[in-house]
C-alpha positions as CSV (number, residue, x, y, z in Angstrom):
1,X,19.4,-15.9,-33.3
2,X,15.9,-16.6,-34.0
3,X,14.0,-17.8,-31.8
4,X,12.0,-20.7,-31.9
5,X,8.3,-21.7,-31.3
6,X,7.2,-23.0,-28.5
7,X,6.6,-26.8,-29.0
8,X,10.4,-26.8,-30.6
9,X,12.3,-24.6,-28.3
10,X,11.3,-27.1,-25.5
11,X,12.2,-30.5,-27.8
12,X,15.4,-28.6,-28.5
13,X,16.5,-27.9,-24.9
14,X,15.5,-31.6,-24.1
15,X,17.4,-32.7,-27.1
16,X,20.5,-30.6,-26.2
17,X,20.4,-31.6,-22.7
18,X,19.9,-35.2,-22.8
19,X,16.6,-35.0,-20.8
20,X,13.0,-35.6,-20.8
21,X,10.4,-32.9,-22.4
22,X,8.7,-33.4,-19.0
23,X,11.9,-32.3,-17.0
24,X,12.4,-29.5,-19.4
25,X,8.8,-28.4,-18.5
26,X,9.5,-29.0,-14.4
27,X,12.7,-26.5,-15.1
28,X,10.7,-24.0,-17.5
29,X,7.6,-23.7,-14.6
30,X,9.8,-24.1,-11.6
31,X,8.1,-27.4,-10.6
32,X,10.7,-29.8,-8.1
33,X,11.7,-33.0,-9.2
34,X,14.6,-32.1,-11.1
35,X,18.2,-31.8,-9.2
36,X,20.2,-29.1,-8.7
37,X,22.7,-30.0,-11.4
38,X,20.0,-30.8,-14.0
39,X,18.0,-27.3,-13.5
40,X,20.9,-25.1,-13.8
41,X,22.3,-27.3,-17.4
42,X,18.4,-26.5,-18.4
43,X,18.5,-22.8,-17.5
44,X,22.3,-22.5,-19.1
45,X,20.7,-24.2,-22.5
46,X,17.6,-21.9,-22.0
47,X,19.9,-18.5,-22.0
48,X,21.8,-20.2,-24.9
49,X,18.5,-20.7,-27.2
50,X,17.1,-17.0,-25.6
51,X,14.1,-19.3,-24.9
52,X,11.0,-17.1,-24.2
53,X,7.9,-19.4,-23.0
54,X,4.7,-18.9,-23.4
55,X,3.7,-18.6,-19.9
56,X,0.2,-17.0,-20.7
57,X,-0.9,-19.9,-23.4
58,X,0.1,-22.7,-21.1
59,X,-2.1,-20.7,-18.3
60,X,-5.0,-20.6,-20.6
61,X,-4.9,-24.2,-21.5
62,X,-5.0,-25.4,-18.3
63,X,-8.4,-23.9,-17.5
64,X,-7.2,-23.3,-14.1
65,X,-9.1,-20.5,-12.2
66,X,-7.8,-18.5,-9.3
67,X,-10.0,-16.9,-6.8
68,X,-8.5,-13.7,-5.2
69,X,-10.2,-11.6,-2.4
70,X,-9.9,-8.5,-1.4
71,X,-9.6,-7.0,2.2
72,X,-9.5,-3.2,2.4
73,X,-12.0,-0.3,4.4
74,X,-14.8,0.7,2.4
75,X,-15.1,4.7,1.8
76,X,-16.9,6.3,4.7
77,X,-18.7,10.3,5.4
78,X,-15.0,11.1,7.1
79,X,-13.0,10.2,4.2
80,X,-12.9,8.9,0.7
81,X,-9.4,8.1,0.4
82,X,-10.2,3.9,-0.6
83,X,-12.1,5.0,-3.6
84,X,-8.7,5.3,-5.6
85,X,-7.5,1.8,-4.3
86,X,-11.1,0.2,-5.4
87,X,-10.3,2.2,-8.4
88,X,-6.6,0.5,-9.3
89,X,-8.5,-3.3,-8.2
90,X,-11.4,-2.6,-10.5
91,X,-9.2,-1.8,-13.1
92,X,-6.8,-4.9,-12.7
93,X,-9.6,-6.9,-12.6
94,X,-11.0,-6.0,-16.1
95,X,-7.9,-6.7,-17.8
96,X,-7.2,-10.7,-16.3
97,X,-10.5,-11.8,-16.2
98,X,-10.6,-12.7,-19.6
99,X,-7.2,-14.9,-18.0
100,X,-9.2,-17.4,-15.6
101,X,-8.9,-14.4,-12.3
102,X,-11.9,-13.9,-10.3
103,X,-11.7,-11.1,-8.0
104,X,-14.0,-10.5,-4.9
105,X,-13.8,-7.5,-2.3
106,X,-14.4,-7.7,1.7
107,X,-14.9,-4.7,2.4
108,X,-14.5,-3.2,6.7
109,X,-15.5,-0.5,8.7
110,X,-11.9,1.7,9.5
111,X,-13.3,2.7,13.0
112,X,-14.9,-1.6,13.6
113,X,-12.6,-4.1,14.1
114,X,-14.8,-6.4,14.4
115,X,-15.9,-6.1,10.8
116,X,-12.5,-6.9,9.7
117,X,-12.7,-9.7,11.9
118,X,-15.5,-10.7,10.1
119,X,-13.9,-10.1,6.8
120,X,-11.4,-12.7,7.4
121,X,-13.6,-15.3,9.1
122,X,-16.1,-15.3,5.9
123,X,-12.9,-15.6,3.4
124,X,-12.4,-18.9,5.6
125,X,-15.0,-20.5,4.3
126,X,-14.1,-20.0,0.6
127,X,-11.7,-21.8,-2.2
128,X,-9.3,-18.4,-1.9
129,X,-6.1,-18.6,-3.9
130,X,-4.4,-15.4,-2.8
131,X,-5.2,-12.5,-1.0
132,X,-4.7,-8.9,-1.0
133,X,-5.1,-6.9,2.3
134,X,-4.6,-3.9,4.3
135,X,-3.9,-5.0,7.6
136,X,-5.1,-2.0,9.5
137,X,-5.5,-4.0,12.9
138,X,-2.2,-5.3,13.4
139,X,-3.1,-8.0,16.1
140,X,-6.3,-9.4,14.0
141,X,-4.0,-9.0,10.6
142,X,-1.6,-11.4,12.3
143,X,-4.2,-13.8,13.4
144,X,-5.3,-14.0,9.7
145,X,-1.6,-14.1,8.6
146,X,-0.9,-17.6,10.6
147,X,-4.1,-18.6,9.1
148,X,-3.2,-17.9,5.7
149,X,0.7,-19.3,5.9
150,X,-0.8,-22.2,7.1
151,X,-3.0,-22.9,4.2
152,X,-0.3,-21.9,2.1
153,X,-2.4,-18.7,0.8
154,X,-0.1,-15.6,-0.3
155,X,-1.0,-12.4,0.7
156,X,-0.4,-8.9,-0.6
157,X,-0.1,-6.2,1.4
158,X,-0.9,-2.5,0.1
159,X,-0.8,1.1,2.3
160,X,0.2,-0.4,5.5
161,X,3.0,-3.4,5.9
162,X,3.6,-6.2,9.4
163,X,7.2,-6.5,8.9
164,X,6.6,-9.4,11.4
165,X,4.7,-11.7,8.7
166,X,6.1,-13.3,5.5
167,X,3.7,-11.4,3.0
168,X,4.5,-12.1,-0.7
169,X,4.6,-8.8,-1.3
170,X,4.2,-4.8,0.2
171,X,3.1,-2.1,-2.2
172,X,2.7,1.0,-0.3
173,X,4.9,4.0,1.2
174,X,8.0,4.1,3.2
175,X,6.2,5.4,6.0
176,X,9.1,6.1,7.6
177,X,10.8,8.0,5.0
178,X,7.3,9.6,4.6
179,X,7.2,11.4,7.9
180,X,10.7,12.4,7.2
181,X,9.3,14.6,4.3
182,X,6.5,15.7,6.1
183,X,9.0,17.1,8.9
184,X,10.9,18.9,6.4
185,X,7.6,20.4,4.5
186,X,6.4,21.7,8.3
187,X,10.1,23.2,8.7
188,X,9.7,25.8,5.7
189,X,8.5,29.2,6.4
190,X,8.9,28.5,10.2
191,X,11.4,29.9,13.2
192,X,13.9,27.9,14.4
193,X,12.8,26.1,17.5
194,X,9.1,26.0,16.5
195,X,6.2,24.2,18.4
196,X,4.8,21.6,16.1
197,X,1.5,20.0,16.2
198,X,1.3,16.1,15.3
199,X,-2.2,15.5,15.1
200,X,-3.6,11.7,14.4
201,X,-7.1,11.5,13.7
202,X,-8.1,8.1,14.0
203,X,-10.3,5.4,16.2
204,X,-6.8,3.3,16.3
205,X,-4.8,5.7,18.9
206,X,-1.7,3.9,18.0
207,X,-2.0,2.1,14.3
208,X,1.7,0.7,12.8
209,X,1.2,3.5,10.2
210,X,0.9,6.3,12.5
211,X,4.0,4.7,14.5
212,X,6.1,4.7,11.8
213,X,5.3,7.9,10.2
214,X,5.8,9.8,13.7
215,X,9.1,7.9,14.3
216,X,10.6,9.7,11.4
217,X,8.7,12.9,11.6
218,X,10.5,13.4,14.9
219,X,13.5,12.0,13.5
220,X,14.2,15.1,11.3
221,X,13.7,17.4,14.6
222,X,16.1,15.1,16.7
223,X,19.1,17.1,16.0
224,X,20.5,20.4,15.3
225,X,20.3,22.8,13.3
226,X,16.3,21.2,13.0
227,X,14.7,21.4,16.4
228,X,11.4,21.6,17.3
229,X,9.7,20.9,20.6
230,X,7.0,18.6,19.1
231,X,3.7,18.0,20.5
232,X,1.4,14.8,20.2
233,X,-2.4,15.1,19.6
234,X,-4.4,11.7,19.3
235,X,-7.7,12.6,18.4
236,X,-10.2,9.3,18.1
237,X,-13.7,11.2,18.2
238,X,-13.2,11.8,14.9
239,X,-16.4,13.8,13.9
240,X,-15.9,17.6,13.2
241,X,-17.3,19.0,16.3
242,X,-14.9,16.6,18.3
243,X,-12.0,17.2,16.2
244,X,-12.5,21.2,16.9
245,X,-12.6,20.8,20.5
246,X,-9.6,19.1,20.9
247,X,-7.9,21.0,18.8
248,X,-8.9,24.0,20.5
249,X,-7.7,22.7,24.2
250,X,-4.5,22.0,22.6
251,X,-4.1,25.8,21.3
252,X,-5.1,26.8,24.5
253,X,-2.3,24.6,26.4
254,X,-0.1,25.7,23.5
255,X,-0.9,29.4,22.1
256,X,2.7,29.4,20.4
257,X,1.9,26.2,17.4
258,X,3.6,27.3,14.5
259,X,2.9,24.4,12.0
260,X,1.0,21.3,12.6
261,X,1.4,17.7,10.9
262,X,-1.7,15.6,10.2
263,X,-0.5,11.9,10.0
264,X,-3.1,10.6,7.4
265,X,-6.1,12.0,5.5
266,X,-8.2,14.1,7.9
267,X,-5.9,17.0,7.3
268,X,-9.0,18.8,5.8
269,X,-10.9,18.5,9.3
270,X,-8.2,20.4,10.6
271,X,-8.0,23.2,8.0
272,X,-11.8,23.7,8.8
273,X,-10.8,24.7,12.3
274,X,-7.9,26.8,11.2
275,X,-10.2,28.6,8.7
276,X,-13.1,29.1,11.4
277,X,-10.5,30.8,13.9
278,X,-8.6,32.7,11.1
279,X,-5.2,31.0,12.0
280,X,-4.7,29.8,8.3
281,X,-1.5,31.5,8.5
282,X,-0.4,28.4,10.5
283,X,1.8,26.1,8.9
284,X,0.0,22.9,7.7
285,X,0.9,19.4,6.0
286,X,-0.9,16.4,5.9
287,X,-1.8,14.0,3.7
288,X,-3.9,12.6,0.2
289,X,-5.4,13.6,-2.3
290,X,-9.1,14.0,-1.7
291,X,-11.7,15.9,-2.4
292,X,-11.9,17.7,0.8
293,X,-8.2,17.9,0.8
294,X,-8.0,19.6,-2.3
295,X,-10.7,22.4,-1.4
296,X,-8.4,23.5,1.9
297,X,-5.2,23.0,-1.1
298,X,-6.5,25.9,-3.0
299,X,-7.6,27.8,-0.4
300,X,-4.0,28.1,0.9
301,X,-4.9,26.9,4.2
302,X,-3.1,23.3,3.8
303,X,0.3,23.8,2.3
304,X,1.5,20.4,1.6
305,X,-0.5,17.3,1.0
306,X,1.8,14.0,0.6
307,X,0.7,11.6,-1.7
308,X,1.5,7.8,-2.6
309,X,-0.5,6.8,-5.5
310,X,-3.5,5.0,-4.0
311,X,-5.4,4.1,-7.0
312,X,-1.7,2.3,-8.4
313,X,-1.3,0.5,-5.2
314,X,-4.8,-1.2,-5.4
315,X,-3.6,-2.3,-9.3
316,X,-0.3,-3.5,-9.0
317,X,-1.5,-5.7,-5.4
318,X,-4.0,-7.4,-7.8
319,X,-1.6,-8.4,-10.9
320,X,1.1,-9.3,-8.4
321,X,-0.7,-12.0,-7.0
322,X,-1.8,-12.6,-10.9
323,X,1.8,-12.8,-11.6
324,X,2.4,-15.1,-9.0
325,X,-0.1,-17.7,-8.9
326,X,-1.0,-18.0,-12.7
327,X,2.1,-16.9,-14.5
328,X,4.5,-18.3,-12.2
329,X,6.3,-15.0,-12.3
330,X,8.7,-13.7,-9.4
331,X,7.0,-10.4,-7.4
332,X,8.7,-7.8,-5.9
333,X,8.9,-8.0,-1.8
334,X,9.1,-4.5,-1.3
335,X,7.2,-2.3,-4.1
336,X,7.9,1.2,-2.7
337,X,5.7,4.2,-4.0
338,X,7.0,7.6,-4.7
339,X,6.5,10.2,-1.8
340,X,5.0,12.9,-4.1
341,X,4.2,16.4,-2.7
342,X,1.2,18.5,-4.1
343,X,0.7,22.1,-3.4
344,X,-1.7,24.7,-4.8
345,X,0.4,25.4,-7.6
346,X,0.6,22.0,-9.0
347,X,-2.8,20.5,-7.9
348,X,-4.4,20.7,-11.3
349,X,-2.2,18.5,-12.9
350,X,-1.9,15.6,-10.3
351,X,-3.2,12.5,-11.3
């Protein structure tokens, strides 16, 4: 059947349904004001005709613009893992501005909570249609949630969910799954009851990531035939010199470490020490794709580095919230990345 233009598909569906243009246009935009009974006789004459409307045309004459912020940690000396997220925004951003989409990024200190604090109070202050956030501080992330339900503000969240909170929409990685994989990595090429290291580097000792991503590391060594007598390692000094020591008094404690997990991506800090005391031979996963990582990657000293597409989680939180807000489109709650594994072998062809 061919389908019809615009201005006529909608006078034919009123036509054929014995109703106003205007509640054809409630139905086609999901607007209320139209019953139950009316909307699904519109949506059944809408299949019928294979209707198509022109979302994006109606959007543009309406000259509507939508302001969207950004809440993410900057890049810092100890890691440049959010340059591929700012990467993914910037990217989004050039192709919907043209569309009536401003986008604007608060950017926090990882180790300060209180600049994420005062991330959130200055988007307070502004005309902000929709938001997109990693909620690294879970308590202050809720705060800002209750603020932003309340003003009826949707929020995106990318590399780190709150189950708790009603966000529109999580882009990131199952971070349980993800220590499960990490658990199995560390279990090649090791004996059968091993001691295993989990190292977090981090000013948060105990951050929702790391709690999920341990949970189902140790899940995999719960039962037999995988056992492994794991041991924790919080490290939240994070400079090299600090990161060394600790490591070292936990070598000490524990001479017998046959692999060690690094829960995000300061695994290269570790490989330095390994290096330094020439125990490279010691089994080590962590994970991203940096630029430090990589070095210790083809070195052979880190074995494994997880990945979950960064710089695609920063683009598809931005044109979800486009999607939602100007297009009126539907957005996935849960947007899952792939748990991607990259060795020395492969390194040169990751993207």
């Amino acid at each position: 059947m061919k389908k019809p233009s615009s201005q006529t598909g909608v006078k034919e569906i009123a036509k054929r349904g014995n109703v106003s243009i205007a509640t054809v246009d409630r139905v086609i935009h999901n607007r209320p004001g139209v019953s139950a009974k009316t909307k699904a006789k519109i949506e059944a004459i809408i299949k019928e005709l294979n209707y198509q409307p022109n979302v994006l045309a109606s959007r543009l004459s309406s000259g509507k613009v939508f302001h969207l912020a950004v809440i993410i940690p900057k890049t810092s000396i100890h890691s440049d893992f959010w340059e591929a997220p700012l990467k993914g925004i910037a990217k989004a951003e050039s192709e919907i501005r043209q569309y009536g989409v401003t986008v604007e990024n608060y950017l926090f200190d990882l180790t300060n909570k209180a600049s994420f604090i005062q991330a959130t109070e200055e988007i307070k202050g502004k005309n902000i249609d929709g938001v997109l956030l990693s909620p690294s501080f879970v308590k202050e992330a809720d705060d800002f949630f209750l603020y932003c339900q309340a003003n009826k503000i949707p929020v995106v969240c990318i590399d780190s969910n709150i189950e708790a909170q009603g966000s529109l929409s999580y882009i990131g990685p199952p971070l349980l799954e993800s220590g499960y994989v990490g658990a199995s990595l560390c279990k090649l090429g090791i004996s059968k009851t091993p001691e295993i290291l989990i190292v977090n580097i981090a000013k948060q000792k105990k951050s929702f990531n790391l709690t999920q991503i341990e949970a189902g590391f140790k899940m995999f060594f719960s039962k037999p035939p995988n056992q492994a007598t794991c041991i924790n390692l919080n490290i939240q000094d994070i400079d090299q010199e600090s990161v060394e020591l600790f490591l070292h008094k936990a070598f000490m404690k524990n001479p017998d470490i046959e692999a060690i997990f690094v829960t995000n991506s300061r695994v290269f800090a570790v490989a330095e020490y390994l290096e330094k005391r020439d125990l490279a031979h010691i089994m080590l996963v962590g994970y991203d794709f940096l630029k430090e990582n990589q070095k210790h990657l083809e070195k052979g000293t880190i074995n494994f580095l997880i990945c979950h597409k960064p710089e695609e989680q920063g683009y598809k939180g931005i044109m979800s919230l486009y999607h939602s807000l100007a297009l009126n489109l539907p957005v996935e709650k849960l947007y899952y990345m792939p748990i991607d594994i990259v060795t020395k072998e492969n390194q040169e062809f990751y993207r």
